[in-house]
BASE-496500 format. One record per residue: x, y, z of N, C-alpha, C in turn; residue in three letters; residue number from 1. Coordinates in pm, whole numbers, plus 50000, padded with zeros to 5 digits. Layout:
N
PT n.east n.north  n.up ca.east ca.north ca.up c.east c.north  c.up code pos
PT      X       Y     Z       X        Y     Z      X       Y     Z  ALA NUM
...
END
This chain:
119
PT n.east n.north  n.up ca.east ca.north ca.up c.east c.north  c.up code pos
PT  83566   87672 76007   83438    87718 76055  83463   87827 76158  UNK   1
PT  83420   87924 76186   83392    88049 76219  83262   88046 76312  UNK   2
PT  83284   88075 76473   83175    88114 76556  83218   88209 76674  UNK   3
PT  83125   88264 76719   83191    88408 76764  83078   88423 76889  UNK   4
PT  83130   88483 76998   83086    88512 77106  83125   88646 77216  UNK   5
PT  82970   88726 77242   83007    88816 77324  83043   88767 77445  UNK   6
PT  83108   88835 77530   83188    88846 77673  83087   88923 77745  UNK   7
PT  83001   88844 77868   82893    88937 77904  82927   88953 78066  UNK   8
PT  82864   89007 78127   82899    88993 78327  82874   88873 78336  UNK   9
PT  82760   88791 78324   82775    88644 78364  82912   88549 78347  UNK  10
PT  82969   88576 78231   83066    88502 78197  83217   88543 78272  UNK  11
PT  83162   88594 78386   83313    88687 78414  83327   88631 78567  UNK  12
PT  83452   88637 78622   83476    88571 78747  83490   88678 78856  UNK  13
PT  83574   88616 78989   83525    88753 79065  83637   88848 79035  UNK  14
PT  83705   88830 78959   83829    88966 78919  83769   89065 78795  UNK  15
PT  83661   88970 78760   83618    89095 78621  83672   89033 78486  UNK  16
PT  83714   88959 78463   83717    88835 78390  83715   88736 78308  UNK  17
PT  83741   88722 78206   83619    88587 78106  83688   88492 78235  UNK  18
PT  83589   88390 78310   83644    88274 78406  83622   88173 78260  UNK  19
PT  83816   88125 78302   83854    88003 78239  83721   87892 78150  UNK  20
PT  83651   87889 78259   83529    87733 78256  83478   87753 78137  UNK  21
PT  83414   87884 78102   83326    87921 78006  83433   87909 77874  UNK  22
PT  83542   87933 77856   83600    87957 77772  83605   87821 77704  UNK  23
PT  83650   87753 77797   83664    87568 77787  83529   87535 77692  UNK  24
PT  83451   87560 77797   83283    87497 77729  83238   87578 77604  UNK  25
PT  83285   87684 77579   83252    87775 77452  83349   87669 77298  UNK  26
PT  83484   87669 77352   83549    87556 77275  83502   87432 77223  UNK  27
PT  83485   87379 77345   83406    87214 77335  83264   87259 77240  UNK  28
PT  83158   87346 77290   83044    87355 77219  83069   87398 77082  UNK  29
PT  83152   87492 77001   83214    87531 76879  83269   87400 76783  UNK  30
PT  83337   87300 76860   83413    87228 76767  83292   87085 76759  UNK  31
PT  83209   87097 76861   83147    86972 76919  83000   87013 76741  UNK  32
PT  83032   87138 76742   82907    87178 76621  82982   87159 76497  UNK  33
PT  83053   87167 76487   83190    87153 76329  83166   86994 76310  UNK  34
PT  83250   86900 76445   83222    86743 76435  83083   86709 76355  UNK  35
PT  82955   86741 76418   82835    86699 76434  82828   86746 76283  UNK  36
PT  82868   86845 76201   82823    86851 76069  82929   86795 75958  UNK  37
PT  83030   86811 76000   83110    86732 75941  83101   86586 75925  UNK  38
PT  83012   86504 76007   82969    86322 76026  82837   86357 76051  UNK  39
PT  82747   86395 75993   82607    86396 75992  82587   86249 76012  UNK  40
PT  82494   86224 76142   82452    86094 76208  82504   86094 76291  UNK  41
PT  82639   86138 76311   82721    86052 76389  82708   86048 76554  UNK  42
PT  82718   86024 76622   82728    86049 76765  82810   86064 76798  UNK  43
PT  82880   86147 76845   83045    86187 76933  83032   86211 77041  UNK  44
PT  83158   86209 77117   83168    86270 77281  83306   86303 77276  UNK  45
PT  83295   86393 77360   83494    86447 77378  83520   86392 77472  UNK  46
PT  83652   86354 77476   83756    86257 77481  83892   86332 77527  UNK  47
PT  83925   86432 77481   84039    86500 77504  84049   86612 77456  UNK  48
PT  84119   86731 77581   84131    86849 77523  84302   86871 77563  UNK  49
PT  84370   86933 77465   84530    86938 77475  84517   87053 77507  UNK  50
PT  84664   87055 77575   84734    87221 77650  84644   87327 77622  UNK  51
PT  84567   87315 77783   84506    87433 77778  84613   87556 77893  UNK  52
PT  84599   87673 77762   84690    87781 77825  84645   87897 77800  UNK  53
PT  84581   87979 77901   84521    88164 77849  84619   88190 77836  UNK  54
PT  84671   88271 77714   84747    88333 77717  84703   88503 77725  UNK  55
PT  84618   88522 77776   84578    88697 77801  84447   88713 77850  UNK  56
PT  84412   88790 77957   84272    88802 78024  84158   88890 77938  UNK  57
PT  84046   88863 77996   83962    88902 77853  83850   88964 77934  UNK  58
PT  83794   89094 77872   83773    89137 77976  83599   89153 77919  UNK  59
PT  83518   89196 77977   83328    89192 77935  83372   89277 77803  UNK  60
PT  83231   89248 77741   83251    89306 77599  83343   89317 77492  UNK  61
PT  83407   89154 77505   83522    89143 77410  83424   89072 77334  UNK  62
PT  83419   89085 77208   83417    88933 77083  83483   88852 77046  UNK  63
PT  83504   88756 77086   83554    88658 77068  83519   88508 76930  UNK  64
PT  83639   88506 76857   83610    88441 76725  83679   88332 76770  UNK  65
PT  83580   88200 76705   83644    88063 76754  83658   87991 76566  UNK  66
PT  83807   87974 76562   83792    87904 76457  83873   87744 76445  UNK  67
PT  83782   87679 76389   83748    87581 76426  83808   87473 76340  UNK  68
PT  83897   87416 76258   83926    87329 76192  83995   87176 76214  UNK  69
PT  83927   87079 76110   83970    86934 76097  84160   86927 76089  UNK  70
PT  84183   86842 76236   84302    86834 76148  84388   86713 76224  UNK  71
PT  84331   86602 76239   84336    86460 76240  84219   86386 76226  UNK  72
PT  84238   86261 76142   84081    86154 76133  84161   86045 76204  UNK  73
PT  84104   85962 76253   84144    85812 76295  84082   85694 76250  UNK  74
PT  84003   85621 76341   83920    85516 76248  83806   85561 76340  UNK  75
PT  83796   85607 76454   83679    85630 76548  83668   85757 76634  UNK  76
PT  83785   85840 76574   83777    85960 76649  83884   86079 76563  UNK  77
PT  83844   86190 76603   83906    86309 76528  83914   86411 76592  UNK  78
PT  84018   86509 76553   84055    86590 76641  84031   86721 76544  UNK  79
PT  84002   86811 76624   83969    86957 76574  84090   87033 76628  UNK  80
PT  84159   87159 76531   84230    87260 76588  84128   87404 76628  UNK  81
PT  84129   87455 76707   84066    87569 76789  84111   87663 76811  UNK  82
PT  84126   87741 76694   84207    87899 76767  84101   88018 76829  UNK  83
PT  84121   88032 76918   84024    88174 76943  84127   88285 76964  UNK  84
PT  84031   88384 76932   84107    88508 76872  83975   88642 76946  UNK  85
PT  84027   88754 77001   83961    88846 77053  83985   88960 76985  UNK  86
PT  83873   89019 76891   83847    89079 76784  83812   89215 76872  UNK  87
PT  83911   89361 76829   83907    89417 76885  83790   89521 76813  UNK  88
PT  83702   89592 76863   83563    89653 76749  83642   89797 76741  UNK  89
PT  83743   89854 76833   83792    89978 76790  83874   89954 76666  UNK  90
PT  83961   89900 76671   84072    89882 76573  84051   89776 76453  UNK  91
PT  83916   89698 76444   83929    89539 76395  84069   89476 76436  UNK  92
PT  84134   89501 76496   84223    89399 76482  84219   89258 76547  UNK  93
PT  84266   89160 76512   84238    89033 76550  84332   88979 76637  UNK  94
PT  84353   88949 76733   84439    88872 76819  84382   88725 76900  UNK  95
PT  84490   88651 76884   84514    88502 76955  84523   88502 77086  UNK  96
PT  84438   88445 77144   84410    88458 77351  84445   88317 77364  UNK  97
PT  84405   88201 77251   84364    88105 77350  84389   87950 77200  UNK  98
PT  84457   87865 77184   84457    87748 77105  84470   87640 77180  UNK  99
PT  84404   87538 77148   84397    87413 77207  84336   87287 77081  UNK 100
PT  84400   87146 77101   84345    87014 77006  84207   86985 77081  UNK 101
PT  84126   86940 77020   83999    86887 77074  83956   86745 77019  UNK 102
PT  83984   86627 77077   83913    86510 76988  83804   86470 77062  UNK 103
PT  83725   86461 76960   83601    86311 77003  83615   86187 76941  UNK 104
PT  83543   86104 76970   83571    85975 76941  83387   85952 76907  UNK 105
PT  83320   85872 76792   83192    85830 76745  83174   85713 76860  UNK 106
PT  83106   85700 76903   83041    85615 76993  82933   85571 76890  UNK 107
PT  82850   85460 76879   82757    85360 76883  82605   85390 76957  UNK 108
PT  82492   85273 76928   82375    85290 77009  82444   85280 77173  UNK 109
PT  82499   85136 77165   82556    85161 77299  82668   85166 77384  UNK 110
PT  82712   85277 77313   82856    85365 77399  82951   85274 77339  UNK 111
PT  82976   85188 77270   83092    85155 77234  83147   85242 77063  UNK 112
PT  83312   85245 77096   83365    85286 76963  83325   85242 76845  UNK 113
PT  83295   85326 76719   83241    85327 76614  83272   85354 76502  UNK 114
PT  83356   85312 76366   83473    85350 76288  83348   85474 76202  UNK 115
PT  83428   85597 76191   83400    85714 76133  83357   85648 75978  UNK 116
PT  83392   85580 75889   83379    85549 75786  83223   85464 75796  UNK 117
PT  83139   85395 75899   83027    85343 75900  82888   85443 75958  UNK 118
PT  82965   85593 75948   82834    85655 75958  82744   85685 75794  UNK 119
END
């Protein structure tokens, strides 16, 4: 799955910027929309995000492509791979800023774990 986002002044810190936070929550909200259609019903919450590492600063008016794929199931939780990539509009060329694992886990009416196979 494929979702993509401009780099605007809000999203920028006081050096000029993409600030870290947004990048995080752009992740979580991207994979948190992949989960939710991938287990239609289901209820999830994240649970864990692995090695987070910028590897390159990003500056206003970048596009940024988040792609998004399945790539662990469990019995109550699953993990998404997350590459984002900063799509350059002079050159198209595509480059890798930023990968990280993302799992949620299905929660229940009330908050308890929920095997993926009973949605």
């Amino acid at each position: 799955m494929e979702n993509y986002k401009l780099v605007l002044p809000e999203h920028l810190n006081h050096y000029g910027f993409l600030f870290g936070g947004n990048l995080l929550k752009w992740v979580d909200e991207v994979s948190y929309i992949a989960v939710s259609l991938d287990y239609p019903g289901g209820n999830f919450v994240t649970v864990a995000m692995d090695k987070v590492v910028f590897q390159e600063s990003i500056r206003k008016g970048t596009i940024l492509c988040f792609e998004t794929k399945k790539n662990r199931e469990g019995r109550t939780s699953v993990e998404y791979l997350v590459n984002v990539y900063k799509d350059s509009i002079s050159t198209g060329e595509k480059k890798q800023v930023f990968s990280t694992s993302i799992t949620f886990v299905c929660l229940d009416e009330h908050g308890k774990k929920k095997p993926l196979n009973s949605i």
